[in-house]
C-alpha positions in Angstrom: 98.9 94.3 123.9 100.7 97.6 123.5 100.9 99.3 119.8 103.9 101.4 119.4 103.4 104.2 116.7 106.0 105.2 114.2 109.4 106.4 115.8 110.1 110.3 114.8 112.5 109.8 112.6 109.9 107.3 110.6 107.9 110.1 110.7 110.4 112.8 109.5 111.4 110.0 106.7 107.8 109.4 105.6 106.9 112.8 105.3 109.7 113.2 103.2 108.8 110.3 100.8 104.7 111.5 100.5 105.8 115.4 100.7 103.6 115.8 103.8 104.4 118.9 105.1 101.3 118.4 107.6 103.4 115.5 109.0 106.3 117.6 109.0 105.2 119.8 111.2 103.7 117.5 113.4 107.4 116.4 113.9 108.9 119.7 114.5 106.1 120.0 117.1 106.8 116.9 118.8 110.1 118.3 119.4 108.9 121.4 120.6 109.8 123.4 117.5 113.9 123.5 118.8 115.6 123.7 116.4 119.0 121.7 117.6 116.3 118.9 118.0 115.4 119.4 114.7 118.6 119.3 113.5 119.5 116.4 114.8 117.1 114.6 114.0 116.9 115.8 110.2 121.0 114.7 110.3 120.6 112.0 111.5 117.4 110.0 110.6 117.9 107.3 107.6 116.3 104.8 105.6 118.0 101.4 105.1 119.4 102.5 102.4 121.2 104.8 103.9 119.2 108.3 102.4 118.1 111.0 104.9 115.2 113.0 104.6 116.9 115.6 102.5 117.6 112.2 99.9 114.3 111.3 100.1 112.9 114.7 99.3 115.0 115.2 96.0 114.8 111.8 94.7 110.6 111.9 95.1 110.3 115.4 94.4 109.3 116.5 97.7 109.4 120.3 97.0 107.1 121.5 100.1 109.1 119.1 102.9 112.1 120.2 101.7 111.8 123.6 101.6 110.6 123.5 105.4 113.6 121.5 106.1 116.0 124.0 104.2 114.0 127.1 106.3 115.5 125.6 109.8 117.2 127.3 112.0 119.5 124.7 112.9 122.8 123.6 111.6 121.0 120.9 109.1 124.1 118.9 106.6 123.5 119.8 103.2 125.6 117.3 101.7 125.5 113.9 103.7 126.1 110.6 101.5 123.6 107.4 101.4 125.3 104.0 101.8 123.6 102.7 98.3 125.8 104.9 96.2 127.4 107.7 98.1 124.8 110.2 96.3 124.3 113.5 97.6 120.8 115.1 97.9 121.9 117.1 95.4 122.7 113.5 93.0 119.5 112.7 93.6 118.0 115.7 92.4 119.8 115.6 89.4 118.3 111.9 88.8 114.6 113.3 89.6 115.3 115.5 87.1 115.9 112.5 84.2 111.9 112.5 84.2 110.9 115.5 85.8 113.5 118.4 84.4 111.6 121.6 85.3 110.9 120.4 88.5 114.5 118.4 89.5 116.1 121.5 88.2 114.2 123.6 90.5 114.9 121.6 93.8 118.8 121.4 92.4 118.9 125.1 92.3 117.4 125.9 95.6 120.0 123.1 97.1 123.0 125.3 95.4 121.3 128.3 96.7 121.9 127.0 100.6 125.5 125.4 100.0 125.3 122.2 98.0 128.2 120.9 96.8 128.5 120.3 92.9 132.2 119.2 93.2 131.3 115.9 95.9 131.6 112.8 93.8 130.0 109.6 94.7 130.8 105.7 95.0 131.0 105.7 91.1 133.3 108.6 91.1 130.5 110.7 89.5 129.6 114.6 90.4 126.0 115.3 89.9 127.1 117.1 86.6 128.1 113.8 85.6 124.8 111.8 85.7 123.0 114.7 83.4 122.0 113.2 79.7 119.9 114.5 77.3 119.8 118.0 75.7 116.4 119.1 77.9 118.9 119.3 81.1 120.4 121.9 79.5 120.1 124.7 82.3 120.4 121.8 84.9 124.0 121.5 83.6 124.6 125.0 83.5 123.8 125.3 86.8 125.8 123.1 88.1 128.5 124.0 86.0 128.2 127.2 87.7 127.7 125.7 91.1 131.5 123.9 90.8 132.9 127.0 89.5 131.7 129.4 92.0 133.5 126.7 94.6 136.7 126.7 92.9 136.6 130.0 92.8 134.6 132.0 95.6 134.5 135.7 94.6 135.4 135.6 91.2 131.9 135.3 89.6 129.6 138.8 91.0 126.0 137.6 91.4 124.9 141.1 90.2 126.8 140.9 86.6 125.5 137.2 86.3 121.9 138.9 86.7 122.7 141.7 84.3 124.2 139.2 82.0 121.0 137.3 82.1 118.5 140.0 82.3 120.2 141.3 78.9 120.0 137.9 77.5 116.2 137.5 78.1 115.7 140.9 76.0 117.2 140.0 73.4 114.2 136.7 73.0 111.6 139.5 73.1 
C-alpha cells in the first residue's frame, strides 16, 4: 500500500493556518527556493473555502508565515478574493483584529505597506473599513482611512509630513 504525503500546496496552506514558518520553508525548499515557483504556488494554492495562504495567515494571525510570504521575490497577489465572501486578506485582517486589535492592526498595516487595497469591497459590498466596530479599532480605522485615500489620490499625502505630523503629535503626550 502506497501513503501519499500532503500535496505542497496542503503544505503551504497548513503552514499558514499553524504559523509554521519551519514548514514554510520546507516548501520553498521543495521548490528549490525559485521564486516564480513560489509564486505560483502562493497564488494559487486554496482551501475549500476558497482563502489562499495570505487569507489564512490574516484571519489566524499568522504573523511569521506571512511575513516570509510578503519577503518573496516573486510577483505574489496581494489582493485575491475567497469564494465564501469575496474577502481580501486584508478583510480578514481586519476581522482578526475584532479580538486581537494590536495584533490584526499590525498585520493590516504591513499588508497596506506592500500594496493592499482598502478600496476592494467584497460579496456584501463591504471595504475592510466597513467591518471595523468598536472604539479600540481606532488606529485600525485610521489606517485604513488613510490606505483609501492615498489610493484615490497617489502623491497628494508626503510620507515625510505624515511622520513629522506624527512625531509632533507624540510630543505633545510626553
Amino acid at each position: 500500500m502506497s501513503v501519499k504525503g500532503a500535496s505542497l500546496s496542503e503544505q503551504l496552506l497548513d503552514a499558514s493556518r499553524r504559523n509554521n514558518d519551519d514548514l514554510l520553508e520546507q516548501v520553498f525548499k521543495q521548490l528549490d527556493n525559485d521564486p516564480g515557483k513560489i509564486a505560483e504556488l502562493i497564488n494559487t494554492a486554496r482551501d475549500p473555502m476558497g482563502n489562499t495562504a495570505l487569507h489564512l495567515c490574516c484571519k489566524y494571525g499568522s504573523w511569521e508565515v506571512l511575513d516570509k510570504i510578503l519577503d518573496q521575490e516573486g510577483d505574489i497577489e496581494i489582493d485575491p478574493r475567497n469564494e465564501l465572501d469575496g474577502d481580501t486578506p486584508l478583510h480578514l485582517a481586519v476581522r482578526y483584529a475584532m479580538d486581537e486589535p494590536e495584533h490584526g492592526t499590525f498585520i493590516a498595516n504591513n499588508l497596506v505597506e506592500v500594496g493592499a487595497d482598502a478600496r476592494i469591497k467584497n460579496n456584501n459590498n463591504q471595504k475592510p473599513v466597513d467591518l471595523i466596530h468598536g472604539d479600540e479599532l481606532d488606529d485600525l480605522f485610521d489606517l485604513l482611512q488613510g490606505a483609501e485615500l492615498a489610493r484615490d489620490h497617489p502623491g497628494a499625502i508626503n510620507e515625510d509630513e505624515v511622520e513629522l505630523i506624527d512625531d509632533d503629535d507624540n510630543d505633545d503626550d510626553e
